[in-house]
C-alpha positions in Angstrom: 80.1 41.8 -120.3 82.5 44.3 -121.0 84.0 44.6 -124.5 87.0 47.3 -125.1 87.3 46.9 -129.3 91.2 48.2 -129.6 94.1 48.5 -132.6 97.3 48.8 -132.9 97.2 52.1 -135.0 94.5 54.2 -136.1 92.4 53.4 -139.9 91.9 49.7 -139.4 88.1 49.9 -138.8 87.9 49.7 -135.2 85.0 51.9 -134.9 83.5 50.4 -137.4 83.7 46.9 -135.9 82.5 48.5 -132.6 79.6 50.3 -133.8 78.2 47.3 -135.8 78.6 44.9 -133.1 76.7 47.6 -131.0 74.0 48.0 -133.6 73.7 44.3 -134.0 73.2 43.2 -130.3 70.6 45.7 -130.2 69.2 46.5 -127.2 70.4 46.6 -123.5 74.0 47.5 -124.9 75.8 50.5 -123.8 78.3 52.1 -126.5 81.2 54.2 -124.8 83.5 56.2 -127.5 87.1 56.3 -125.2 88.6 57.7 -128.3 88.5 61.2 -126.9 90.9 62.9 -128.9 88.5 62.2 -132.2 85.4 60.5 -131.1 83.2 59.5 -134.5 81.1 56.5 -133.1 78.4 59.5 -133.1 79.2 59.5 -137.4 77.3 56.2 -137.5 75.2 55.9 -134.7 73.6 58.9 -134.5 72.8 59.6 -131.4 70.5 61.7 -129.9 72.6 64.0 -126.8 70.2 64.7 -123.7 72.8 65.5 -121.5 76.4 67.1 -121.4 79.1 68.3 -118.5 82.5 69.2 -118.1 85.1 67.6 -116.2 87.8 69.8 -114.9 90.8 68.4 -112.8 93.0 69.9 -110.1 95.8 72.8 -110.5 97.8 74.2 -108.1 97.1 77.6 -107.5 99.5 80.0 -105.5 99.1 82.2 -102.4 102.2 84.5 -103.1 101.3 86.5 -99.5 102.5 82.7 -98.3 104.6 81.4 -100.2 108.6 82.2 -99.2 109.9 80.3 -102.6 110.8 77.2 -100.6 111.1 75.7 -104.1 109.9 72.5 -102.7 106.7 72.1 -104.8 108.7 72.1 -107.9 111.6 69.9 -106.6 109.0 67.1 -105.8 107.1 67.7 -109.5 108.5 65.3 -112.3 106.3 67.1 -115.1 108.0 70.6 -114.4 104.3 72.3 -114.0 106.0 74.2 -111.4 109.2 76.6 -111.8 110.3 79.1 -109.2 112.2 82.4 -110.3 113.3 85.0 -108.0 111.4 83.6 -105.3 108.0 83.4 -107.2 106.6 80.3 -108.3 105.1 80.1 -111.9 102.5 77.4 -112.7 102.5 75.9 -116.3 98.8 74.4 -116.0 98.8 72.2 -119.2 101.8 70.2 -118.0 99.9 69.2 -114.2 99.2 65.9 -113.6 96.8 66.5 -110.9 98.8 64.3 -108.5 98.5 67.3 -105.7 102.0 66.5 -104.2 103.0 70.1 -104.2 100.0 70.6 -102.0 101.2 67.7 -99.6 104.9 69.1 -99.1 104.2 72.6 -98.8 105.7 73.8 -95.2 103.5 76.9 -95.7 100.2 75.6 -97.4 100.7 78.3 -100.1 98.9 76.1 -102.3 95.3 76.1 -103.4 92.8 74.0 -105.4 92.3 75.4 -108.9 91.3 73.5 -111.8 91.4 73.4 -115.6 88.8 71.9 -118.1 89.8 68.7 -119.6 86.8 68.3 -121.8 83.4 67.0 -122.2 81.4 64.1 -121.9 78.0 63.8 -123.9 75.6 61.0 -123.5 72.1 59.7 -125.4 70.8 57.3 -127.1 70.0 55.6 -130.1 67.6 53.6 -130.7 67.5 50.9 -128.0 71.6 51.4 -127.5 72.7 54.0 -124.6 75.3 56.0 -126.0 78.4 58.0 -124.1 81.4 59.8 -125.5 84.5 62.2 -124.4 85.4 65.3 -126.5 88.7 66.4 -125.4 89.6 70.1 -124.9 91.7 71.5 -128.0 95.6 71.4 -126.6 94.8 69.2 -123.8 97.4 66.3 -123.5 95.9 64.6 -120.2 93.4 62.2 -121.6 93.3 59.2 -119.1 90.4 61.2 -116.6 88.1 61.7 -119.4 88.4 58.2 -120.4 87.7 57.2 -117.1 84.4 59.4 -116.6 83.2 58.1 -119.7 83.2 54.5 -118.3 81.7 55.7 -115.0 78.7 56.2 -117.7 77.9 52.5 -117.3 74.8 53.3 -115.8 74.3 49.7 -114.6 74.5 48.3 -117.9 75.2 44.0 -118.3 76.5 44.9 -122.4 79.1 47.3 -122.9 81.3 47.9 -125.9 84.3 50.2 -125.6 85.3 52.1 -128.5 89.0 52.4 -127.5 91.9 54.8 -128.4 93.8 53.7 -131.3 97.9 52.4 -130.0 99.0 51.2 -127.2 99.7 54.2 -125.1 98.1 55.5 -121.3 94.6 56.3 -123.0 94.9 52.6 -124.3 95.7 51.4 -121.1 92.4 53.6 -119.4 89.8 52.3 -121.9 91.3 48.7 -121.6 91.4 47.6 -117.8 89.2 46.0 -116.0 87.5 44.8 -119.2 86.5 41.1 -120.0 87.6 41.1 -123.7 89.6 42.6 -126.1 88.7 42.6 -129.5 91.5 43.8 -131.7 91.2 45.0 -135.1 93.7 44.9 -138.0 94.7 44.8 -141.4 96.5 42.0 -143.0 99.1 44.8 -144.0 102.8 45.0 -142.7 101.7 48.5 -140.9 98.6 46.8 -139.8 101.0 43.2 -138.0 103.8 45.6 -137.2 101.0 48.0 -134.4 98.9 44.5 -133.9 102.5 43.1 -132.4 102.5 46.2 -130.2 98.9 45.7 -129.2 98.9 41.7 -128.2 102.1 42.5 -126.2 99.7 45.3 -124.1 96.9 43.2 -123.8 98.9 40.5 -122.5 100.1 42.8 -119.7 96.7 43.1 -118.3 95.9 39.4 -119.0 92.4 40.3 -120.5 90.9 37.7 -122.9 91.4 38.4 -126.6 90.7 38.2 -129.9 91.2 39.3 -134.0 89.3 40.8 -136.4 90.8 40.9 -139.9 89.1 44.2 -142.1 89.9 44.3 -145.8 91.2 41.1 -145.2 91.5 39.9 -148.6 94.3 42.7 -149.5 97.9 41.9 -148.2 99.0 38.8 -147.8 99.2 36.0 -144.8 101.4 37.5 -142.2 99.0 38.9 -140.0 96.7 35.2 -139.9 100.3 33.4 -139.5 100.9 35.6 -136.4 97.9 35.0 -135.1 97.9 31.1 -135.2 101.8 31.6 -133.5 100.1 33.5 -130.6 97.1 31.1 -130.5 95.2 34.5 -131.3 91.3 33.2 -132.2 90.6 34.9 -135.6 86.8 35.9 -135.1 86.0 37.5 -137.9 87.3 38.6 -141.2 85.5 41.8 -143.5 86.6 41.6 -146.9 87.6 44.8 -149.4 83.6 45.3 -150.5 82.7 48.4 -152.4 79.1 48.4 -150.8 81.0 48.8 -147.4 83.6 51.3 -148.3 80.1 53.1 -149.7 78.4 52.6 -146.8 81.5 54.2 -144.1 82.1 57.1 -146.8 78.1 58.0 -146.3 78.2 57.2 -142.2 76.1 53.8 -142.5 76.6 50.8 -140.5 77.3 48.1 -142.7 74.4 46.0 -140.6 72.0 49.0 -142.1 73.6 48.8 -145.6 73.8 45.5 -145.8 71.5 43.3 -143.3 73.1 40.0 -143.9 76.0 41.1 -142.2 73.7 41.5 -138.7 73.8 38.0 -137.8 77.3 37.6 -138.7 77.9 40.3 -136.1 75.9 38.4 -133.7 77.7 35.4 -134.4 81.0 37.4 -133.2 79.4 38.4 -130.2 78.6 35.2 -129.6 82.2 33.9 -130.1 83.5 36.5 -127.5 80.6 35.1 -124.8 82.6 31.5 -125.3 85.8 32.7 -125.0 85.1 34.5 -122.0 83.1 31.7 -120.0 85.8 29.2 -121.5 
């Protein structure tokens, strides 16, 4: 089964939900950190990295002995990576999608494969849990790919939980699809019900089973578990405001290590997702 642990907006615990429920189903899981642009499940899992590579994606690249300054590479480009001036075409590589349909409409196949880093992707282990993350190159806006080559790191794995990008943009979308449950993390705050709005609407898009975890859930008030009964939204579990957790995140410990009770209770979510899924 495929878990993708999601919210609305960034600070509401979600890789803290995702790293406990990894740590408490033990072994056999496979923990993927899609949260490229800042990974930190590695903070709390501690992984250790035996293996690293680079993924690099295609840019055009320009035979100027060819090209006549047809302009129709740039005509058919809706992200402007191409511009020609005085008959010379200039490439703008961090704004190429990789689509390659300059390459296709080119009358004088003045266009060549180049390519441009996108990042990293690190994998390990820890413990008994197989452990793969992206680390996305410094300036690069183009996240999607990476997120997809860190889920081709399934390496035939049955458990998988997805640490996804925090919103509800493209990188959402990546770490999300083709997932059989969403587990979506809040705060009963109105930030926290205004981004979890945003997030059920995208889930239900890609008609993916769901469900709510409520984290320092006894600050705010009742808007966020009203919501969630309108939306016939299962709340699965709810973390109160503890001091002995806050201590444990501000040191890098799971809770399940600081606090072992909290194990089973983890278990007992997982267990909630298996029925909802096989309902």
């Amino acid at each position: 089964m495929i878990i993708s642990v999601a919210s609305g907006k960034g600070g509401t615990g979600k890789t803290t939900v995702a790293t406990n429920l990894a740590l408490a189903m033990g072994e056999g899981v496979r923990f993927l950190d899609c949260d490229v642009e800042e990974p930190n499940g590695h903070l709390f899992l501690s992984p250790e990295i035996t293996e690293s590579r680079e993924l690099s994606t295609f840019i055009p690249k320009i035979d100027e002995d060819r090209c006549t300054g047809c302009k129709k590479c740039s005509d058919i480009c809706r992200f402007r990576a191409l511009a020609v001036v005085a008959k010379k075409v200039l490439v703008f590589p961090e704004l190429c999608h990789s689509c390659g349909g300059c390459v296709e409409v080119c009358p004088e196949d003045a266009i060549a494969d180049d390519s441009r880093v996108l990042g990293v992707v690190e994998s390990g282990s820890c413990g008994d849990i197989s452990f793969s993350h992206g680390r996305l190159r410094v300036g690069e806006a183009m996240s999607p790919p990476l997120i997809k080559a860190v889920r081709d790191n399934r390496n035939g794995a049955e458990n998988i939980i997805i640490d996804a990008p925090p919103g509800t943009s493209c990188p959402v979308i990546a770490a999300m699809k083709g997932c059989d449950f969403v587990l979506m993390v809040t705060e009963p705050t109105p930030f926290g019900l205004h981004d979890l709005k945003l997030a059920v609407e995208a889930v239900k898009m890609l008609d993916i089973p769901r469900g709510l975890v409520i984290n320092r859930a006894d600050i705010g008030n009742d808007a966020v578990r009203k919501y969630a009964e309108e939306e016939e939204l299962p709340i699965l579990l709810e973390i109160p405001f503890d001091r002995k957790i806050a201590e444990a995140y501000s040191n890098g410990k799971p809770i399940v290590e600081a606090m072992p009770e909290w194990a089973e209770k983890f278990r007992e979510l997982y267990g909630r997702i298996e029925q909802l899924v096989h309902s």
